[in-house]
C-alpha positions in Angstrom: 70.7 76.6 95.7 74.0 77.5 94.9 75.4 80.4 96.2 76.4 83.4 93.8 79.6 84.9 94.9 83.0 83.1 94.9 86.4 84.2 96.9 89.5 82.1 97.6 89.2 80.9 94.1 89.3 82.0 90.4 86.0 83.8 89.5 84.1 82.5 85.7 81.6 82.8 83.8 79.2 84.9 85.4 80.7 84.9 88.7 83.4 87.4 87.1 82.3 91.2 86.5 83.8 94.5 85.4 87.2 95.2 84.2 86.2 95.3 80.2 88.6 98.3 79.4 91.4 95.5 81.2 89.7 92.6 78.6 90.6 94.3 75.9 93.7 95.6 76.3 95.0 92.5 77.3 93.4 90.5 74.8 94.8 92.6 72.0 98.3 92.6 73.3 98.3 88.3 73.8 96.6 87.6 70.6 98.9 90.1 68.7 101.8 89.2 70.3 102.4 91.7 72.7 104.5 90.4 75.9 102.5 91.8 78.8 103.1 92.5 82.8 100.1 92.8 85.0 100.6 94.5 88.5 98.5 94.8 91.1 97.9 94.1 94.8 96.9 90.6 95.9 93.3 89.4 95.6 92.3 92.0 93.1 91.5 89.2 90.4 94.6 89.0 88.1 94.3 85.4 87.6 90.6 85.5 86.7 91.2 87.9 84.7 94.2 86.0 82.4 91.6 82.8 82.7 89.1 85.3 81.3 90.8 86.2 78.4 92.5 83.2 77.6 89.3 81.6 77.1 87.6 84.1 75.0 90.8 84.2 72.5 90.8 80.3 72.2 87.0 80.5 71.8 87.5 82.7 68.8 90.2 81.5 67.2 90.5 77.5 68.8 92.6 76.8 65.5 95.5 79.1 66.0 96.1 79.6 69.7 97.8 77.3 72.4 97.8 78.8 76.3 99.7 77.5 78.9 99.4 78.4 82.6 103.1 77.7 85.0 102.3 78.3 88.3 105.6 79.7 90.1 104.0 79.4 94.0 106.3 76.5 94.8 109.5 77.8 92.4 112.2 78.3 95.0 115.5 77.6 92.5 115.9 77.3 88.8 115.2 73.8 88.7 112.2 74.0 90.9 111.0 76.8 88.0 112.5 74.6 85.0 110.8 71.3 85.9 107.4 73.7 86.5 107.6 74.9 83.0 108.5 72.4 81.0 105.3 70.2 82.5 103.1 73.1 81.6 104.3 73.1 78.2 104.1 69.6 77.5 100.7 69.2 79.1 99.0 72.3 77.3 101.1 70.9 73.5 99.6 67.2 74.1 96.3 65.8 74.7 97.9 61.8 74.8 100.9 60.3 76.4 102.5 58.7 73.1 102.4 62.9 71.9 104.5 63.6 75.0 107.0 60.6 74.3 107.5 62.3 70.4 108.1 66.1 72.0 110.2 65.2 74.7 112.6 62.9 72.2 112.7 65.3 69.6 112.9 68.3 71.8 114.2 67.6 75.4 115.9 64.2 75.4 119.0 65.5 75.8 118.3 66.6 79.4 117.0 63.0 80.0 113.8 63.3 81.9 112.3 60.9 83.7 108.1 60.8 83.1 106.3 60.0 86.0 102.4 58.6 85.5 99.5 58.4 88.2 97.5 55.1 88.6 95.2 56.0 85.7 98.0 57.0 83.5 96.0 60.3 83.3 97.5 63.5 81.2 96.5 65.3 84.5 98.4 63.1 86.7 101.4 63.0 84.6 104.5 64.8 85.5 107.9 64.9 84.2 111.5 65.5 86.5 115.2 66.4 85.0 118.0 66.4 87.7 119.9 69.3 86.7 122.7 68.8 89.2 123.6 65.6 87.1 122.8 67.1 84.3 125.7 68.4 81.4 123.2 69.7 78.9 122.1 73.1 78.8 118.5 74.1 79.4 118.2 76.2 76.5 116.0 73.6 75.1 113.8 73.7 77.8 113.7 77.9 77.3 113.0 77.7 74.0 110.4 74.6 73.7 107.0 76.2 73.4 109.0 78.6 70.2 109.8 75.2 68.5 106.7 73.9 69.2 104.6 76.8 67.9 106.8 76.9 64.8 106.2 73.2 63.8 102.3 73.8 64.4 101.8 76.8 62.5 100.2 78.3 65.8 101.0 80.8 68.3 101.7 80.3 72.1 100.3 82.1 75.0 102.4 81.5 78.2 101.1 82.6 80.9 103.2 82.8 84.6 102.0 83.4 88.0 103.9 84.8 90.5 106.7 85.5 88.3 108.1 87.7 91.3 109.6 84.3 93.0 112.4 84.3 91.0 113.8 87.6 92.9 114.3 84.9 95.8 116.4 82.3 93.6 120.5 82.6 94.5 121.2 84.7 91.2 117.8 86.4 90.3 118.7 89.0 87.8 121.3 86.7 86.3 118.7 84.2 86.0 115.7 87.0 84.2 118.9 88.0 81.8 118.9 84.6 80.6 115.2 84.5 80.2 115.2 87.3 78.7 117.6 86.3 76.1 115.5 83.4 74.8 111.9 85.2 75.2 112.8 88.5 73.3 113.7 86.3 70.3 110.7 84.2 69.8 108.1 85.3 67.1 105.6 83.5 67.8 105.1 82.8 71.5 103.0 85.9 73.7 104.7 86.0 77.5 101.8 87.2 80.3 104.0 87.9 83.4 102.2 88.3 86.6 102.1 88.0 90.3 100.7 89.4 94.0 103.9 91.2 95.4 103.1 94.5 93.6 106.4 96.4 94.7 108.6 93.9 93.7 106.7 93.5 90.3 107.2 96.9 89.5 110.6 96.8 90.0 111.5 94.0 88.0 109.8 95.7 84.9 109.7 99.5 85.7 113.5 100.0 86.7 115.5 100.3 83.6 118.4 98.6 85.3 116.6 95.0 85.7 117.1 92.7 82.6 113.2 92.7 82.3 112.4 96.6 81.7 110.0 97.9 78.8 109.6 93.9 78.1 106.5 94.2 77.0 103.2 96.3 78.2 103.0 97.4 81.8 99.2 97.0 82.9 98.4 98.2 86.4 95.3 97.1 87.9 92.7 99.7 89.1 89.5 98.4 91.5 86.6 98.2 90.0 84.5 100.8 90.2 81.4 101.0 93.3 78.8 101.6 90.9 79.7 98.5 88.4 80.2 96.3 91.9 76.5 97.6 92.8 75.1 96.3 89.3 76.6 92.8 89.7 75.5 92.1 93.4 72.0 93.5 92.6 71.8 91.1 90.0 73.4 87.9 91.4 70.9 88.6 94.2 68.5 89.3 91.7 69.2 85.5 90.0 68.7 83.3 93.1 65.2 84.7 94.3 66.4 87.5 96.9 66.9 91.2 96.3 69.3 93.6 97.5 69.2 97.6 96.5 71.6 99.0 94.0 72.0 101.7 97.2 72.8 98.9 99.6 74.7 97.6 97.1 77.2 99.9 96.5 77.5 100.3 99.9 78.7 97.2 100.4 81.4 97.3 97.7 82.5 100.9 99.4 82.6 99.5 102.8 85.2 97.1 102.0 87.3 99.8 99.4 85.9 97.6 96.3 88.4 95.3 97.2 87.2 92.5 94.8 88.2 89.6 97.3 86.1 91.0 100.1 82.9 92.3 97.9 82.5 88.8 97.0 83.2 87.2 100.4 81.2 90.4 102.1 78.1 89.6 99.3 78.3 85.8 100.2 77.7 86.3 103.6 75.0 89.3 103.5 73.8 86.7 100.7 73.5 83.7 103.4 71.9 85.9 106.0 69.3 87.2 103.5 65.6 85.2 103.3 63.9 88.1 100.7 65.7 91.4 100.8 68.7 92.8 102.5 68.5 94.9 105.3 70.7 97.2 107.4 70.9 95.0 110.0 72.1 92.3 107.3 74.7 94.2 106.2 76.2 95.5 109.7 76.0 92.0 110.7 77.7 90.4 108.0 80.6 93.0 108.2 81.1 92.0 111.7 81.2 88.5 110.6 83.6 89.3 108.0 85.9 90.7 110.6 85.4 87.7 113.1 86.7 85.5 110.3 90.2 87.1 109.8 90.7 88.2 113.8 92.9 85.0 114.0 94.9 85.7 111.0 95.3 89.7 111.6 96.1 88.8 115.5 99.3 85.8 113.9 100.3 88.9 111.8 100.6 91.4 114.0 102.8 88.9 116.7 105.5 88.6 114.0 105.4 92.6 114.2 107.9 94.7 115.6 106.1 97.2 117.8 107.1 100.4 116.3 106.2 98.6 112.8 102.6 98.2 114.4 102.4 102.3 115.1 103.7 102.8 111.9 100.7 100.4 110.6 97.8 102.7 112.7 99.9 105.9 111.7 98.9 104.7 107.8 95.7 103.7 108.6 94.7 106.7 110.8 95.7 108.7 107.7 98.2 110.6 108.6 100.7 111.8 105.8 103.3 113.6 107.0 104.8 110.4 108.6 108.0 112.0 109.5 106.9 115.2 111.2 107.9 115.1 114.8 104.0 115.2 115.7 103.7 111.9 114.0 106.8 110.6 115.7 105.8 111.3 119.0 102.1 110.6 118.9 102.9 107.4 117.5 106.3 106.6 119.2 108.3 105.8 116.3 111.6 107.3 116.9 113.6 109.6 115.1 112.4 110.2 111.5 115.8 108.0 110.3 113.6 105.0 111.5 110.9 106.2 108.8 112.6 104.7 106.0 113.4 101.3 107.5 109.7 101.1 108.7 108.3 101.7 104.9 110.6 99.2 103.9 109.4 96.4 106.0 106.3 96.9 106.1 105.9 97.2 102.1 108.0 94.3 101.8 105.5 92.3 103.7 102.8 93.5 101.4 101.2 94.9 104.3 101.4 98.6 102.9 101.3 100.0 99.0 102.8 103.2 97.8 100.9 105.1 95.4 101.7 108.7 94.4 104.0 108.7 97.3 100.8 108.2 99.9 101.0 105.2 101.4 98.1 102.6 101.8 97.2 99.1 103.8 96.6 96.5 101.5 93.7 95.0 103.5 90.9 97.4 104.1 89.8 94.4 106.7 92.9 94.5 108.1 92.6 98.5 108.2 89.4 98.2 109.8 90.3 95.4 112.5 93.7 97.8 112.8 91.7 100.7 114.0 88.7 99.1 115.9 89.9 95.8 117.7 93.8 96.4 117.8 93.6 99.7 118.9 91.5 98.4 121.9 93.5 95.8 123.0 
């Protein structure tokens, strides 16, 4: 039987749930054009959520849409992101190899790329390379491809990027999002969906009005799905494989790990495996414990790369505390003078270990939270 609930990969079809309010926005903006950012903290679902859309625009207009997905995770340079691109576009604007040949010589043969084939010759195992440092062509061409290409169709291109925050760690970052910027906000009829997991830096690069990237397009921040609409899908996924689980019980579960969608799905998997008929207490606290058994190694790595006084700031958060720079929090804590406060936010939200929201402060991780305050604490 195959089990219901997904993690560690992009939820479809019917493994995917809520956010309808999030569909539709983001379906208008791509199919009318509108360049949009999506923000939120890691693990929340953005990607299933682009694949989501993506599939029901093409679905309902196959003849006048192309997508594209560039995958930015191993970007660490401009020609790192340049080579990354320009495969995606070729690879989502061809469906066979002699196709590729006639875009790259008409479009890109300037920058003389070298095309690189698996043992099949399959489109999937192609790849294509340009050495820019021997290069004395601009890459305008490559910036402006999927425009050309959309113009000579008569369709409109959806590009779609994924952690689009890499590019903050290239040598000249906001030189380099100037120049993007200078090519994207002339296209007509190419849609840009810019998104990523570091949530701070995200925001800055589109919500400070002195990076090249501000009011680009739409700004849409991801909000967790709510308890109750979690409660309905587990119910039913346990509901489609034989076993039963209450809409109660359910909920709880989605609560218990802060309707973080990552861990409802990895939390419902293993209550799931546990489960002959229907779910019990004991299933649930069991499973939890489980849960936090399986990230123990992980959280105890993170928190030896920790400075000590960035671990008390950690329990300060978690324990709730707001007024982080009143002496009693300073000295229950032991984190110095409140001039350390400042440095401690910073590093700690630059490890994405810690949102701000509203100017309270939050762990990320609700497991992490958890394993913060019940097994670190009792070290």
């Amino acid at each position: 039987m195959k089990i219901p609930f997904v993690y560690g990969r992009r939820a479809e079809a019917e493994e995917f749930t809520g956010r309808k309010a999030d569909i539709a926005r983001l379906k208008m903006n791509l199919a009318g054009g509108i360049n949009t950012t999506i923000v939120s903290p890691r693990r929340w679902g953005k990607t299933s959520l682009v694949h989501r859309v993506l599939e029901e625009i093409v679905r309902e207009n196959n003849k006048e849409y192309m997508t594209c997905h560039v995958d930015m995770f191993g970007c660490h340079d401009e020609e790192q992101f340049y080579n990354a691109y320009l495969n995606a576009i070729l690879k989502s604007s061809a469906t066979r190899l002699d196709d590729i040949a006639r875009i790259i010589k008409k479009y890109v043969g300037s920058l003389g790329p070298k095309i690189t084939l698996g043992d099949a010759g399959a489109m999937t195992e192609f790849s294509l390379g340009i050495d820019f440092k021997d290069n004395k062509y601009s890459v305008d061409e490559i910036l402006d491809l999927p425009e050309q290409i959309a113009k000579e169709r008569g369709k409109k291109f959806i590009v779609c990027i994924d952690e689009f925050q890499n590019i903050e760690n290239f040598s000249s970052p906001q030189q380099f999002q100037a120049k993007l910027r200078s090519h994207w906000q002339l296209h007509q009829h190419v849609c840009y969906c810019l998104y990523g997991s570091k949530r701070h830096m995200l925001l800055n690069m589109f919500g400070n009005y002195e990076m090249p990237f501000y009011k680009f397009g739409d700004l849409m921040v991801l909000e967790k799905i709510p308890s109750n609409e979690w409660a309905t899908f587990i119910a039913k996924r346990f509901c489609d494989t034989g076993k039963h689980i209450s809409l109660a019980n359910a909920q709880k579960v989605a609560e218990r790990v802060e309707c973080h969608s990552y861990y409802v799905q990895q939390y419902s998997q293993l209550i799931w495996l546990l489960t002959t008929n229907t779910v019990t207490d004991e299933h649930i606290d069991l499973a939890f414990e489980q849960l936090v058994d399986r990230s123990t190694l992980l959280f105890d790595n993170l928190t030896d790369n920790l400075k000590p006084r960035q671990i008390n700031f950690l329990l300060a958060i978690a324990q709730g505390e707001k007024n982080l720079s009143s002496a009693a929090v300073l000295k229950k804590y032991n984190l110095g003078t409140s001039a350390n406060i400042k440095n401690l936010k910073t590093s700690v939200i630059e490890k994405d270990l810690v949102d701000e929201i509203d100017k309270t402060f939050y762990i990320q991780d609700p497991i992490f939270k958890y394993w913060l305050l019940n097994r670190y604490s009792k070290h």
